[in-house]
N, C-alpha and C positions, 0 to 999 in steps of 0.2 A: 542522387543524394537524398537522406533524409532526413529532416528537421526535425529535432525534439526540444524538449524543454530543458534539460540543462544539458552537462557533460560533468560529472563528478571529479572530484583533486585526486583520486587513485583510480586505476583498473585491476587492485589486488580485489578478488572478488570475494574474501573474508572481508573487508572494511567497507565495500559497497555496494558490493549481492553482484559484481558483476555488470551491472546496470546493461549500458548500450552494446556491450560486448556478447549479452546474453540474449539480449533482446535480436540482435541480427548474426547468432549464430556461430559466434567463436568458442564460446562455452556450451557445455553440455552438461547434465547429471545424472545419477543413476534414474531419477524418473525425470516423468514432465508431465506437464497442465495439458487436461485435454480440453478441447474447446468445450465440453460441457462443466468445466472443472473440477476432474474428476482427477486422476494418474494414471500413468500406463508407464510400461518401464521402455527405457531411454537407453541406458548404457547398462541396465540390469536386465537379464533376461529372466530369471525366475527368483520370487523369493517367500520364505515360509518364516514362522514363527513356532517356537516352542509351545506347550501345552500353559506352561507359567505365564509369558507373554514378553519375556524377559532376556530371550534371545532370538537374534532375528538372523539369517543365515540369507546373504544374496548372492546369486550368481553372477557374474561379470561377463557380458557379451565378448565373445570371441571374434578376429578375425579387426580389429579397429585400431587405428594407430594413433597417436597423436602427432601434430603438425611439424614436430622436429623428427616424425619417422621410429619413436621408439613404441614398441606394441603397450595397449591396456594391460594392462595385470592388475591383480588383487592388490599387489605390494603400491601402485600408483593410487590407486583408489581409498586403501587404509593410511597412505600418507596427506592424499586431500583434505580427508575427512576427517582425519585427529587431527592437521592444523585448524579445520573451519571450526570441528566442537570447541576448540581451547580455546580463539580468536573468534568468533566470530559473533556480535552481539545478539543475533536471532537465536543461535544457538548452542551457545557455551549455557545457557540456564539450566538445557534440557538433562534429563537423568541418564546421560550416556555414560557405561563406567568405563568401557573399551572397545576396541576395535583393532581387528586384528586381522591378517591375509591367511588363511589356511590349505586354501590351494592355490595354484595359478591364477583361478579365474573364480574366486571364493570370498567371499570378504563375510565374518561373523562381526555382529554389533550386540555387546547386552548392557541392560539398562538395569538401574538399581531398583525400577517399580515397573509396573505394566503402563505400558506406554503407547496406546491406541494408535497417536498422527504420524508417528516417527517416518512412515513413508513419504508420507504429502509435506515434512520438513526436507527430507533428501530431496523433493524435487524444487525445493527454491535455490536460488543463485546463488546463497551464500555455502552451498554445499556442493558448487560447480569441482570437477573432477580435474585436476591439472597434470602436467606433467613437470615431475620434478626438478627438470632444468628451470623452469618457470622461477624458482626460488635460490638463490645463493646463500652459504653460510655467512658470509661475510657484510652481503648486500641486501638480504631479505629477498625482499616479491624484486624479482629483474623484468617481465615480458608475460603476457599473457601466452603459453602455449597450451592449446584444448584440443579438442577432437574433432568439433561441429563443421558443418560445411564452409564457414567463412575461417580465413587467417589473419590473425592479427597483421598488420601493415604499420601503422604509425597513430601517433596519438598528442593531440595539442592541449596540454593541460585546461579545464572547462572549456574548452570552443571545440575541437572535432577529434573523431576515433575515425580513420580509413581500416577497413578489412579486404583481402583477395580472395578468390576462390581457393576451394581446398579442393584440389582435379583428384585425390586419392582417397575424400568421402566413402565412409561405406555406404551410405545410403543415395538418396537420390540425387544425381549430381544437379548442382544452384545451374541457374540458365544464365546470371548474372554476374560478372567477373571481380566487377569492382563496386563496393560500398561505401559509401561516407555516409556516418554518422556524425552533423553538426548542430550542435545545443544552441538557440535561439529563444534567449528570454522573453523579447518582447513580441506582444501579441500580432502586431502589424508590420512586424520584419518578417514574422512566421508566412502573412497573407503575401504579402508583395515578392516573397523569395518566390513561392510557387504560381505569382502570376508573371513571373521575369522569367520563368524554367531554369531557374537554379536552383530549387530543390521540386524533388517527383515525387514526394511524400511527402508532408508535414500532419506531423501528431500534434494532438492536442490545438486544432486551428481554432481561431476565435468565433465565437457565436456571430458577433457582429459581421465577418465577414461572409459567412455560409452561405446566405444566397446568390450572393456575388460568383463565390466561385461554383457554385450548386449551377449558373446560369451560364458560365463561362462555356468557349466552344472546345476547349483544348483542357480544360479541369473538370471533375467532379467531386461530389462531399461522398464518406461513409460515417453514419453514426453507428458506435457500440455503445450495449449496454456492459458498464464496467464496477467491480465491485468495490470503487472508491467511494467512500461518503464523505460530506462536508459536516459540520458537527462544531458546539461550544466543548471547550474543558472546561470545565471550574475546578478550580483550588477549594476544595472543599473545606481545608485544613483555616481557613484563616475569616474572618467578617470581608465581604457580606455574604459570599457564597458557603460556607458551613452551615446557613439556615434552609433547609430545604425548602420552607416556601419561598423565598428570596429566589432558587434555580428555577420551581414550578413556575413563579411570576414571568420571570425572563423568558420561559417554552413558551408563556401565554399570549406574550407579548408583540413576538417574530411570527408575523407571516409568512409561514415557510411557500405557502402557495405565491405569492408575487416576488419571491426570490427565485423560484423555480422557474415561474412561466414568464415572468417580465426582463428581468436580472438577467437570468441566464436562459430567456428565448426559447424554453421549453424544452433544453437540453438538459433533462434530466429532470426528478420526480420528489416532493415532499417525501422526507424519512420518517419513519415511525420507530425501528427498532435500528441494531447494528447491520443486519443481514438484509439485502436488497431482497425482495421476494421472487422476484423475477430471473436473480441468477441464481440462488443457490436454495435448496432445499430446509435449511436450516433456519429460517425465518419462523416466529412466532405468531402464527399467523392472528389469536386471537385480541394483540395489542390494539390497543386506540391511540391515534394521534392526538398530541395537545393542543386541544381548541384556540383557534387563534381568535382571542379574546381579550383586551384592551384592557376590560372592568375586573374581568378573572383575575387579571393580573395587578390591577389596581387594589383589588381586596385581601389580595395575598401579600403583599408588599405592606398596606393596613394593618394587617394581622401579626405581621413583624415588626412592627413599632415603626417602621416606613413611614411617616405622614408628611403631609404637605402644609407649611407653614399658613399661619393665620394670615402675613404681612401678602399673602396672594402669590408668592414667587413660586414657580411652576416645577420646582424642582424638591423631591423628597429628601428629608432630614430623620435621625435618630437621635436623641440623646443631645441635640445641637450640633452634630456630623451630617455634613452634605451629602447624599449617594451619591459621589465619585467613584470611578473604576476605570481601568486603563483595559483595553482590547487588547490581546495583542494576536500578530498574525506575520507573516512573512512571504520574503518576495517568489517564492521557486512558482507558486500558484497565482498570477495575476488576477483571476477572477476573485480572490480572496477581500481583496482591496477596496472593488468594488461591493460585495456583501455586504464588510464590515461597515461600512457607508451607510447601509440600508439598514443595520442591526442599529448602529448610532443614533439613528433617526426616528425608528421605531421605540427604543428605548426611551429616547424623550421623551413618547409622546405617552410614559407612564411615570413619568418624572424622576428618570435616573441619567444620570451625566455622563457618557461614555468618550474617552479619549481612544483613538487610536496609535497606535505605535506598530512600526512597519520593520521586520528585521529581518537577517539571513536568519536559517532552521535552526541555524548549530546556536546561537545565540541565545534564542528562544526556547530549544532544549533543555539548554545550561540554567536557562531562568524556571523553568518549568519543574525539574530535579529538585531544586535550591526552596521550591516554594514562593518562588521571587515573584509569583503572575496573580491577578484578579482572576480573569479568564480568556482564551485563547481561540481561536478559531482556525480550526485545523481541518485539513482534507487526508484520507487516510487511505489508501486499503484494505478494509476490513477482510478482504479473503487474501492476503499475502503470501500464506500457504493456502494448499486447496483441504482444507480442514477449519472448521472453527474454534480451533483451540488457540491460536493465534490471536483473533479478533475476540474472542471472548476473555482473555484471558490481561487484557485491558480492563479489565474491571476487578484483578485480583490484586487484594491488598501489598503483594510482592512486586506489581508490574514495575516497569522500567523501559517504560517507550513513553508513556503520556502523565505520569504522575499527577493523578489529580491527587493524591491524597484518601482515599473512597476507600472504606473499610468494612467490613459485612462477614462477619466469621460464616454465616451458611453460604455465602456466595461463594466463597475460598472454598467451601468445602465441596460445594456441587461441582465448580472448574474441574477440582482434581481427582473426584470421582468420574467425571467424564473425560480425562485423560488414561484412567487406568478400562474405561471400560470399550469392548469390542466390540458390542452390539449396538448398531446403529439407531435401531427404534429407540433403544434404553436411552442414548444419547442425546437423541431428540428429545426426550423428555424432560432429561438432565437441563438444556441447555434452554429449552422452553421457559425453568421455571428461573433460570436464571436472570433469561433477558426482562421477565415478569417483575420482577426485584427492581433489576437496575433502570427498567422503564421506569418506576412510580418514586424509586431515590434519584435518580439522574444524575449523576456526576458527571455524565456526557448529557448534551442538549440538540439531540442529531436533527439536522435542518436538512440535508438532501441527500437524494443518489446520485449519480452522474452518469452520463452519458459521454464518450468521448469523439469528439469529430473529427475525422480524418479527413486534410485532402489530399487529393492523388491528380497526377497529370493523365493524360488518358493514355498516352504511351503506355502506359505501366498497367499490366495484367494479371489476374489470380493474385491479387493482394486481399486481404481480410485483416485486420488488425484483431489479435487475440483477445479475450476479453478480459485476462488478467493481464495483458501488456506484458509475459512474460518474453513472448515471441513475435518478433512483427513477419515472420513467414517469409524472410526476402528469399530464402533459396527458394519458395515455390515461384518467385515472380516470374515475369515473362516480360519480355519488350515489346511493343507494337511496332 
């Protein structure tokens, strides 16, 4: 069995990338994340682009069935994929005008601009390849039926996904017959399941119990480097975050080093920019981190009309307005909890008054949207596709994942020049001068990278946990 952090209310994989069904195997797509996070085709075997940039022509691997036994075709794969463009919120935004089967094993895609990532979007979840029984007129999404080595079995809405083998894979047959996938919120159900062996993997194990089970005769830990970062939103749109020294104050303030190596036990690394430097190439390497600085932040906050009353009280006022703010953050990340603890505390101690407030995601989305938040404390994905247009594009006045509000007509416009552009060096520059910008306006106030710990019972062999967590590898596994 293995442990994760949640189990999502669907397994249609337009409304939730697929989650645990993709992760162990049931689903597939035309590409996939390679452990450097790169792509490589999956269910595509070849594919080119026009001169314009504006049609995109892929081949469809031959000889693959899906688990009700009816073969791939072009006509299954242009039916996926115009439901995920239309439905699915990763990528109904994107400039896709059609999609169409033109041979058996053919699938054309053109876009209404030049559109660089559009591969490294096919290879996320939310553009998992199904087969048509999967869906009813009458009933919508029925059954996940996919290609990948594992078969859907059964499913407990948020608590567990079981899968079987698929003995008629075209690729390399799983050593492992049967899988359960069960969501386990809390941190020390996660520890104590894989020290009772009932579960053989748990993701995302808690720091605090690492060395425990790091020491255990029958466990051991894996840590990855993962491209999720922890990070403030600010609501730029509204007092007291619309003053940009008010956000500088607040970088100045957090010790992202004693959140990193104390908090979270050294699992994982002060952030400087959106892009971990260590996983992906696209890191701006010339950023500085915001000095963590107490007084920086005390004269920033000054500068803002921030002061601290005569009558001695330790807390700053404007105008006869107390600096109150409400945090907010949510339950699916427990380490988040304890952060915001340490961000509260820190923040006192430049005399601003931070309340937390604790919710489910969908909640805090909805407040997020609405404008309804101070600022937020979120952990993210920044490489969600294996491309940066994804995580960059978080900072584009149009976004619709994090809404701070953040508006920058050259930032908009460098995004979408490096969406239309092919050249990678060019890219680099593009995105360079971007992160440059949103580094010194900050509308995100990014605190860390992450590391993800995995335990494993020792039974269990050739596991590696991905580093986009796109795949947790169970067909390679092996028993002891």
């Amino acid at each position: 069995m293995i442990g994760g952090s949640y189990i999502p209310e669907s397994i249609d994989p337009v409304t939730h990338g697929g989650g645990p069904l993709g992760r162990i195997g049931v689903y597939e797509s035309l590409f996939r994340v390679t452990r450097d996070v790169g792509i490589e085709p999956q269910l595509a075997d070849e594919w080119h682009v026009s001169p314009d940039g504006t049609t995109w022509t892929i081949g469809i691997r031959d000889g693959v069935q899906f688990h009700d036994g009816t073969s791939l075709t072009s006509e299954a794969v242009a039916f996926s994929l115009s439901r995920a463009f239309d439905e699915a919120s990763l990528l109904s935004p994107l400039p896709v005008e059609s999609i169409s089967a033109t041979d058996t094993h053919e699938v054309v895609i053109t876009t209404g601009e030049r559109f660089a990532p559009l591969p490294s979007y096919l290879a996320h979840r939310y553009a998992t390849v199904i087969s048509q029984s999967s869906i009813s007129d009458s009933d919508g999404f029925v059954e996940p039926v996919g290609t990948g080595p594992y078969m859907f079995d059964s499913w407990e809405s948020g608590k567990s996904i079981t899968a079987t083998k698929n003995s008629d894979y075209y690729g390399s047959s799983p050593q492992v017959d049967r899988v359960v996938y069960e969501g386990i919120r809390d941190n020390q159900t996660k520890a104590s399941s894989l020290d009772a062996g009932e579960s053989d993997i748990v993701v995302n194990l808690p720091v605090s119990a690492m060395e425990r089970i790091s020491r255990a005769e029958d466990t051991r830990t894996q840590t990855t480097r993962t491209p999720q970062s922890r990070f403030l939103a600010y609501n730029v749109r509204e007092p007291p975050f619309d003053d940009l020294r008010v956000r500088q104050a607040v970088n100045h303030a957090i010790d992202t080093q004693t959140i990193a190596r104390t908090i979270l036990e050294g699992v994982g690394d002060p952030a400087i920019g959106p892009f971990s430097p260590e996983l992906t190439g696209w890191a701006n390497d010339e950023l500085e981190p915001y000095e963590y600085s107490p007084d920086r932040a005390r004269s920033l906050l000054a500068e803002a009309g921030w002061t601290l009353e005569a009558d001695g009280d330790e807390l700053r006022h404007r105008d006869g307005t107390p600096f109150d703010v409400v945090l907010r953050t949510y339950t699916r990340r427990p380490e988040l909890r304890i952060i915001a603890t340490a961000i509260q505390n820190q923040l006192r101690a430049v005399g601003i008054n931070v309340e937390i407030n604790i919710t489910e995601w969908s909640a805090l989305s909805e407040d997020m949207q609405a404008g309804e938040t101070d600022f937020s404390l979120l952990s993210f994905n920044f490489f969600w596709v294996p491309d940066p247009d994804r995580a960059i594009s978080f900072y584009h006045s149009e976004d619709t994942q994090i809404y701070t509000g953040y508006e920058d007509s050259e930032v908009d416009d460098l995004i979408e020049r490096g969406r239309r552009t092919t050249d990678d060096d060019e890219r680099k520059r593009i995105y360079d001068r971007v992160q440059e910008i949103v580094h010194d306006d900050t509308p995100l106030g990014m605190l860390t990278y992450s590391e993800t710990v995995t335990g494993i019972r020792n039974r269990i062999e050739d596991f590696t946990l991905h580093p986009t967590m796109y795949s947790h590898g169970v067909q390679n596994i092996r028993l002891h």
